[in-house]
Backbone as ProteinMPNN parsed JSONL, in Angstrom:
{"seq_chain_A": "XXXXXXXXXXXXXXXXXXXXXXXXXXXXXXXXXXXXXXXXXXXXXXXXXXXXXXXXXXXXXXXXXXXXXXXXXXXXXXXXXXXXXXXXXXXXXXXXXXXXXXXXXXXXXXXXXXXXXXXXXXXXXXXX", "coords_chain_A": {"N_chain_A": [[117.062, 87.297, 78.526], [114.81, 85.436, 80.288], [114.415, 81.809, 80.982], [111.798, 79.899, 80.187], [111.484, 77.231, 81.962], [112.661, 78.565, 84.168], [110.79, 81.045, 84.878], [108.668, 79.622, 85.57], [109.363, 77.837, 88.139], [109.648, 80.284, 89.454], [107.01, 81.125, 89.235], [105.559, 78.999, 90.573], [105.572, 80.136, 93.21], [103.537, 81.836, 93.658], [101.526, 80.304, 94.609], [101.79, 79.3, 97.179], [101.248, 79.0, 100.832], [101.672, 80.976, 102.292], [102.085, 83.145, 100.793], [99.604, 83.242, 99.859], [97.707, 83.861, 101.998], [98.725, 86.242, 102.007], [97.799, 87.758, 99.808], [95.035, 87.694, 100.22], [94.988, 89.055, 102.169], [95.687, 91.265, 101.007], [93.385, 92.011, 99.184], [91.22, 93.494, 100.604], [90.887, 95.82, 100.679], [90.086, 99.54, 100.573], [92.636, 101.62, 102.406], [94.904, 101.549, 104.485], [98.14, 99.134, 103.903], [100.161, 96.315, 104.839], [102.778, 94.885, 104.913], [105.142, 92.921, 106.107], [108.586, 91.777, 107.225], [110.097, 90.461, 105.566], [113.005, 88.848, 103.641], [115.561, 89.974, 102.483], [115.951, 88.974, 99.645], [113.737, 87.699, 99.566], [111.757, 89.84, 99.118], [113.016, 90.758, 96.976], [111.989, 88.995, 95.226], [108.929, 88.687, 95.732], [107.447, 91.128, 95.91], [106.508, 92.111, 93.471], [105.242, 90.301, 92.798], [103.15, 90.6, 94.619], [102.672, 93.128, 93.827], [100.891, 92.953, 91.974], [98.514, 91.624, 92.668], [98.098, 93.408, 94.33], [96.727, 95.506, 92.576], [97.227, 97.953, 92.278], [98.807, 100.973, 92.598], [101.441, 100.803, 94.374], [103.44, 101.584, 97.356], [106.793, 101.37, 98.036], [109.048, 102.149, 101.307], [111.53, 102.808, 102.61], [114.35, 103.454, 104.643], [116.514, 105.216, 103.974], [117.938, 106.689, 101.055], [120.468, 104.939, 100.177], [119.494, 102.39, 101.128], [117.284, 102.596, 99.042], [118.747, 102.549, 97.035], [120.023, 100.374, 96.918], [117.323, 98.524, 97.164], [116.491, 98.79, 94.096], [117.649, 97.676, 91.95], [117.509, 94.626, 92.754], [114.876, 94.787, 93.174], [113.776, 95.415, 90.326], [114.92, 92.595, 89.018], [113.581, 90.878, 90.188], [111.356, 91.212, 89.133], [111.518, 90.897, 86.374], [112.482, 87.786, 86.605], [110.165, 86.848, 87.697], [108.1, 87.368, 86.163], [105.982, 89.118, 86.611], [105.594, 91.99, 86.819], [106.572, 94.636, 84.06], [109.71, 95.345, 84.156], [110.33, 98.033, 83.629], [108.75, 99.366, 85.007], [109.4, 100.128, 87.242], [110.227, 102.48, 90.018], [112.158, 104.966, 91.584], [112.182, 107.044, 93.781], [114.194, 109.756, 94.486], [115.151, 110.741, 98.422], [114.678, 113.967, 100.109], [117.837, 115.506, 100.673], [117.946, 117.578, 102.638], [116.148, 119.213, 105.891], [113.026, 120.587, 105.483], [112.679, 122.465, 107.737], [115.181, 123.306, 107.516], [115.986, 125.635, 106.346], [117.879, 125.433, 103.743], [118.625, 124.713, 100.382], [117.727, 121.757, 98.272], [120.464, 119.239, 97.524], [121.293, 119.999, 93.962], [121.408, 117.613, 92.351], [120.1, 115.684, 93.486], [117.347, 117.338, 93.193], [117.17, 117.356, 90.278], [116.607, 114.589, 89.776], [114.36, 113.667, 91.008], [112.523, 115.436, 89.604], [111.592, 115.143, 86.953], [110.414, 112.095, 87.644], [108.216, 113.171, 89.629], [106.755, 115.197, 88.244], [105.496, 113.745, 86.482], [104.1, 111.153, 87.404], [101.738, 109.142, 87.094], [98.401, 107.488, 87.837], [99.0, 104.046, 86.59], [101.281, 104.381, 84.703], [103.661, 104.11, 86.663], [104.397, 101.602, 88.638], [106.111, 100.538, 91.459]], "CA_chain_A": [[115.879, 86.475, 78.35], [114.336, 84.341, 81.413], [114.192, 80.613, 80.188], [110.568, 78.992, 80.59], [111.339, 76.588, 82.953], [112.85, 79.236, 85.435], [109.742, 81.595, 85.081], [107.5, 78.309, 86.549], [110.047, 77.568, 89.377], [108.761, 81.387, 90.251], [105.24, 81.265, 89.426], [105.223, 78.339, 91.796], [105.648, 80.948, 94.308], [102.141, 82.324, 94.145], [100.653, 79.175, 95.084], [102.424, 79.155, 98.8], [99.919, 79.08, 101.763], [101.855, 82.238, 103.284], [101.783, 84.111, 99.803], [97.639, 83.137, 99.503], [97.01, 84.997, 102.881], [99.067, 88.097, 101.962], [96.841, 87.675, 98.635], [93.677, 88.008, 100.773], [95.091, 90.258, 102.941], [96.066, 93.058, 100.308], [92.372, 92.358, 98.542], [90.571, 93.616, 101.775], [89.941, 97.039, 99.734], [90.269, 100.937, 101.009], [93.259, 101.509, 103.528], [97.071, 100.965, 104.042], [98.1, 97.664, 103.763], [101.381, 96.446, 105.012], [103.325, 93.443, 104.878], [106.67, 92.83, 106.919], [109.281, 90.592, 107.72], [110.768, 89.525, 104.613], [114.495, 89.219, 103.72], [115.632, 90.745, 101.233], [115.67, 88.188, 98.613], [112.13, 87.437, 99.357], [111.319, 91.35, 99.188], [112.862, 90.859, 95.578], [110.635, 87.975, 94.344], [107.512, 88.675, 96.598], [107.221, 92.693, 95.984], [105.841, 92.219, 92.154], [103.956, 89.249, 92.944], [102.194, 91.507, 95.752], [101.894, 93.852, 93.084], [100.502, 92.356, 90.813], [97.964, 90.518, 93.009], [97.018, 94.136, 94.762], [96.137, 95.955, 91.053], [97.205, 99.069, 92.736], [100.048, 101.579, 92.964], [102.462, 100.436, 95.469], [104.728, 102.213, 97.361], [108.023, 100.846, 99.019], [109.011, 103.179, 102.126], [112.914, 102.518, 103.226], [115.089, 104.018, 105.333], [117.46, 106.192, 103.449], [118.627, 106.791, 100.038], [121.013, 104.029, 100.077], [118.397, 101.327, 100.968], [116.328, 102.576, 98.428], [119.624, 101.766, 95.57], [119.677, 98.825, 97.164], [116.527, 98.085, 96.858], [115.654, 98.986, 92.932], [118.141, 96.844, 91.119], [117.115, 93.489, 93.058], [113.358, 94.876, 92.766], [113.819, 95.061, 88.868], [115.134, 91.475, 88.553], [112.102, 90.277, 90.522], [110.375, 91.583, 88.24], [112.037, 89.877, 85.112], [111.91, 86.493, 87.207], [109.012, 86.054, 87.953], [107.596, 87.746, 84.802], [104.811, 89.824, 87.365], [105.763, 93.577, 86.006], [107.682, 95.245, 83.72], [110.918, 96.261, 85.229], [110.561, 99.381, 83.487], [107.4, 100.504, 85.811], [109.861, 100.319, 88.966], [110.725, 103.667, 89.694], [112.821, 105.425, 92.843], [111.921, 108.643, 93.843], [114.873, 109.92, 96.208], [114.865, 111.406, 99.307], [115.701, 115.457, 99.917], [118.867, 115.926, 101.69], [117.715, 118.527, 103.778], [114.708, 119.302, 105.931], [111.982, 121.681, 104.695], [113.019, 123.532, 108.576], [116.547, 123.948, 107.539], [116.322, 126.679, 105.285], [118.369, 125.15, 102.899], [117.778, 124.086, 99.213], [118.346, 120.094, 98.539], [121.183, 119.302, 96.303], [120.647, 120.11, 92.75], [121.598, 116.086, 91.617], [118.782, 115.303, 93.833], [116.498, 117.453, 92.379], [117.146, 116.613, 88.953], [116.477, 113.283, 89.705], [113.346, 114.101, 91.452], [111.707, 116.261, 88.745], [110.896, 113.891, 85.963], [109.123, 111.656, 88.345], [107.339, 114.325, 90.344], [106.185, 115.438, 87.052], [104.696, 112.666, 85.265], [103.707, 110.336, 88.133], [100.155, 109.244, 87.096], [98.293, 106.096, 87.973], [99.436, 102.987, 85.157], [102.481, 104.564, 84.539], [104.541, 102.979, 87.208], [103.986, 100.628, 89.808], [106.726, 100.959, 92.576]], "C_chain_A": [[115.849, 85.407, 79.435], [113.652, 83.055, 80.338], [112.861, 80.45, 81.042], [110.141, 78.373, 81.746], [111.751, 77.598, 84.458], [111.714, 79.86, 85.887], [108.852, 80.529, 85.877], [108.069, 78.101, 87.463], [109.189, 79.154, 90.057], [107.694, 81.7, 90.306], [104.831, 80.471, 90.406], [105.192, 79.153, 93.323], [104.267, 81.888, 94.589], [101.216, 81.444, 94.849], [100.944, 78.569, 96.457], [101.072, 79.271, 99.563], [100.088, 80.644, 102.251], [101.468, 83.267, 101.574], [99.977, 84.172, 99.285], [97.258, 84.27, 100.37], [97.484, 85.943, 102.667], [98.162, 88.515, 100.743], [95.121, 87.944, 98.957], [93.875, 89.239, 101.6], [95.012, 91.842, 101.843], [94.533, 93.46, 99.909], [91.576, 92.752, 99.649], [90.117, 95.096, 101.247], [90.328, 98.218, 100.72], [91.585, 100.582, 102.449], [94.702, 101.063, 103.754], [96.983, 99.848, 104.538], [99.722, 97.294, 104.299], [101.614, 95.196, 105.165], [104.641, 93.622, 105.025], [107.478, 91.172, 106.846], [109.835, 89.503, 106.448], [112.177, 89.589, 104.352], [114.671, 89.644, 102.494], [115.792, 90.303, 99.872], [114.103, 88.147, 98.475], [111.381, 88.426, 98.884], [111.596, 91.257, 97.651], [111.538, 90.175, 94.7], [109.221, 88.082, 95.054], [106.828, 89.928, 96.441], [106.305, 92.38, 94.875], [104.718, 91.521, 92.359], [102.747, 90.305, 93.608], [101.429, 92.657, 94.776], [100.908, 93.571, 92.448], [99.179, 92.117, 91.356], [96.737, 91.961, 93.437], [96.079, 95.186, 93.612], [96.294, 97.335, 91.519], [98.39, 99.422, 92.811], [100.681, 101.194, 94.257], [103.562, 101.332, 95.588], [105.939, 101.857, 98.738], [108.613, 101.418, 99.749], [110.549, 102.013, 102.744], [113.688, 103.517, 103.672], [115.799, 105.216, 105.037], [117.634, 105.604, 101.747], [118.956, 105.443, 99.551], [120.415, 102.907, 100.37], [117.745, 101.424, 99.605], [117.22, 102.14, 96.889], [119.856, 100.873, 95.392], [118.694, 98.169, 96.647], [116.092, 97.442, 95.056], [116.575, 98.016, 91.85], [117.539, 95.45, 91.443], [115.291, 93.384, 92.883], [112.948, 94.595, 91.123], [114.15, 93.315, 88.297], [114.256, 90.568, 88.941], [111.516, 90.356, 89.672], [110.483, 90.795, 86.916], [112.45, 88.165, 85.197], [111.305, 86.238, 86.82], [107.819, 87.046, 86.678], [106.137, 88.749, 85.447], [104.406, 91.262, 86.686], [106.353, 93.836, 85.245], [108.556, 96.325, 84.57], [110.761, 98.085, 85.116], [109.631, 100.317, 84.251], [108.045, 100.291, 87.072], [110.515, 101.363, 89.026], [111.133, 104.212, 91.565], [112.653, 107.056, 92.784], [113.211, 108.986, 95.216], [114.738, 111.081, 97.189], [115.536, 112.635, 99.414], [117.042, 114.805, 101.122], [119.293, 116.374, 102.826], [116.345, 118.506, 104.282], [114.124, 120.37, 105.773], [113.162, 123.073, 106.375], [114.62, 124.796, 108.585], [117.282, 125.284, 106.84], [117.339, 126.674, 104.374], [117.838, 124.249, 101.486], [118.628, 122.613, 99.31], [118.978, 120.234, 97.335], [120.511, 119.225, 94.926], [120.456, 118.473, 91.381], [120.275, 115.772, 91.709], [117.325, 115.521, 93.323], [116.3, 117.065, 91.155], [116.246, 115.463, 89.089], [114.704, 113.031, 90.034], [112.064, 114.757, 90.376], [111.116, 115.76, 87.743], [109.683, 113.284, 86.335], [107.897, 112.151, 88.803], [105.89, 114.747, 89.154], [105.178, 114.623, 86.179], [104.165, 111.806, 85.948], [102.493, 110.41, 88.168], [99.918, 107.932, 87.272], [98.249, 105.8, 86.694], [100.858, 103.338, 84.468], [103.683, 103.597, 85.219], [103.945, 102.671, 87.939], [104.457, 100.067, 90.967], [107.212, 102.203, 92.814]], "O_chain_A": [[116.746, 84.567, 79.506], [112.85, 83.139, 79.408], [112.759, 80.746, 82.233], [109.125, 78.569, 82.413], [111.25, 77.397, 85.565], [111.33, 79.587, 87.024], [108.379, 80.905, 86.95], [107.187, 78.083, 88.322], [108.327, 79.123, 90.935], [107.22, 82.431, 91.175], [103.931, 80.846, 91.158], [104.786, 78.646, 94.369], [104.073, 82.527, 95.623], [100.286, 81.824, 95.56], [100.436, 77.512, 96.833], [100.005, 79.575, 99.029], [99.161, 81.405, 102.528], [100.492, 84.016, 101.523], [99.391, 84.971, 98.554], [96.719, 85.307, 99.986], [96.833, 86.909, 103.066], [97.793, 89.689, 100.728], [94.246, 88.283, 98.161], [93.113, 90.202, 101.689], [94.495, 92.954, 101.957], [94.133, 94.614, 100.06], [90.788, 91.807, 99.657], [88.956, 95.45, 101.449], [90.92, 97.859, 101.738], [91.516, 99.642, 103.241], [95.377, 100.263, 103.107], [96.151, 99.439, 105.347], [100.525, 98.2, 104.075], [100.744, 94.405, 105.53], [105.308, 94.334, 104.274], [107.123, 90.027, 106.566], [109.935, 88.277, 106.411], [112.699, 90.546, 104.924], [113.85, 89.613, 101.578], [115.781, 91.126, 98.957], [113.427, 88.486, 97.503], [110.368, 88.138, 98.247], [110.668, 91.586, 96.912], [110.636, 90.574, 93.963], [108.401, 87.255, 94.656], [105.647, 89.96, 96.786], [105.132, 92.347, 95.249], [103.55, 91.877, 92.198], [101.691, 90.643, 93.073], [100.253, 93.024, 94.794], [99.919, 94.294, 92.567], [98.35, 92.398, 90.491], [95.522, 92.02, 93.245], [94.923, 95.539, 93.844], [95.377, 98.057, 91.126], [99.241, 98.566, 93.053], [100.023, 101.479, 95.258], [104.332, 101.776, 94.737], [105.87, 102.06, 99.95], [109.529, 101.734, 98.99], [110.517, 100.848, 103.14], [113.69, 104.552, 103.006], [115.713, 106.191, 105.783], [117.496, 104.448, 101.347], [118.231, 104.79, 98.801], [120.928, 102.045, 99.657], [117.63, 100.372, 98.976], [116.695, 101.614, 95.908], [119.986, 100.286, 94.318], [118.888, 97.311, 95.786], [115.646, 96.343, 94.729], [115.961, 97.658, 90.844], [116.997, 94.93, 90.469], [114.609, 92.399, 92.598], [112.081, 93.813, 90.734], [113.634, 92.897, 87.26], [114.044, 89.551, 88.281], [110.974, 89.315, 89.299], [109.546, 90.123, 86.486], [112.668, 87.439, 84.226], [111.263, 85.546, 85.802], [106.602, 87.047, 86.86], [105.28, 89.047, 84.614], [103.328, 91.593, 86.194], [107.349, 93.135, 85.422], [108.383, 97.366, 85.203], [110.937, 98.992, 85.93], [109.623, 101.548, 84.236], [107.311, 100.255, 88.06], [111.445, 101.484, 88.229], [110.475, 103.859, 92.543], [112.942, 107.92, 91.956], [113.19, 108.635, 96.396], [114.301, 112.186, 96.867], [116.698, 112.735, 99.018], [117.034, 113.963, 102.02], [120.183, 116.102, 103.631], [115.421, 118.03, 103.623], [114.844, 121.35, 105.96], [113.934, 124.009, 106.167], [114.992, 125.883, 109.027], [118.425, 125.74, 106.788], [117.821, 127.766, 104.073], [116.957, 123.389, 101.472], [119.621, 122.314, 99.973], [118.6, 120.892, 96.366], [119.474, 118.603, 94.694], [119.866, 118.29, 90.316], [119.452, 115.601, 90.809], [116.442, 114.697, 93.085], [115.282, 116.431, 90.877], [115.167, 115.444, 88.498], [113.978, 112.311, 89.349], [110.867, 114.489, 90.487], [109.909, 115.991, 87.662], [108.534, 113.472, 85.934], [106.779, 111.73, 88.503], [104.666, 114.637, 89.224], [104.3, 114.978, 85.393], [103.376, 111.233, 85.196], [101.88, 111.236, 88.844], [100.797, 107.107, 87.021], [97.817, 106.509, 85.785], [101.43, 102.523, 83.743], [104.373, 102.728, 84.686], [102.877, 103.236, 88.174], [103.761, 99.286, 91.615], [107.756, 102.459, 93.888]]}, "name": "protein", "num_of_chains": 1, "seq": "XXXXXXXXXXXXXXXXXXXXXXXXXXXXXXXXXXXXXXXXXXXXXXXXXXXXXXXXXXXXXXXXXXXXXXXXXXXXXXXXXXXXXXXXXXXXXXXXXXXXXXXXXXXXXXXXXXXXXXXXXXXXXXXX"}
């Protein structure tokens, strides 16, 4: 349970000058949208907000795998911060193993993991 007073230390974070213009920027309507240059703390507490703000499926595009495990634990606690999403609509889809050219199938973990999501991924469901 996030105490009261912490949640307002992070709501104060919508009301920044730099978080207003990414707030105008995302509402600009049809078209990819992109926003850089944050560290990776900020990427925690700034991702939901963003969500939140654009009313649209978002999707977080990282490097490898291992970025992306990185990513989803510190993305989830953003989330229970700053009270923006439920954690439970942050979801990791991982990357194959192999490439389509290689004529090989992608490990079967992977798929697993893969198939659920694949499957059920409808807009309002999740939201990373």
């Amino acid at each position: 349970m996030i105490l009261p007073f912490v949640r307002e230390v992070f709501a104060e974070l919508e009301h920044s000058s730099g978080f207003e213009r990414v707030t105008r920027h995302l509402s600009l309507g049809a078209g990819r949208r992109r926003v850089s240059g944050l560290t990776a703390t900020a990427r925690s507490l700034y991702l939901p907000l963003m969500a939140r703000a654009a009313k649209q499926l978002v999707t977080i595009v990282v490097a490898d795998n291992k970025a992306a495990e990185a990513l989803e634990p510190m993305l989830k606690a953003g989330c229970e911060l700053t009270g923006a999403i439920d954690p439970a609509r942050v979801v990791r889809l991982p990357a194959h193993d192999v490439l389509p050219f290689e004529n090989l199938s992608p490990h079967p973990d992977l798929q697993e993991q893969r198939a659920p999501l694949c499957g059920s991924w409808r807009p309002g469901r999740s939201t990373f």
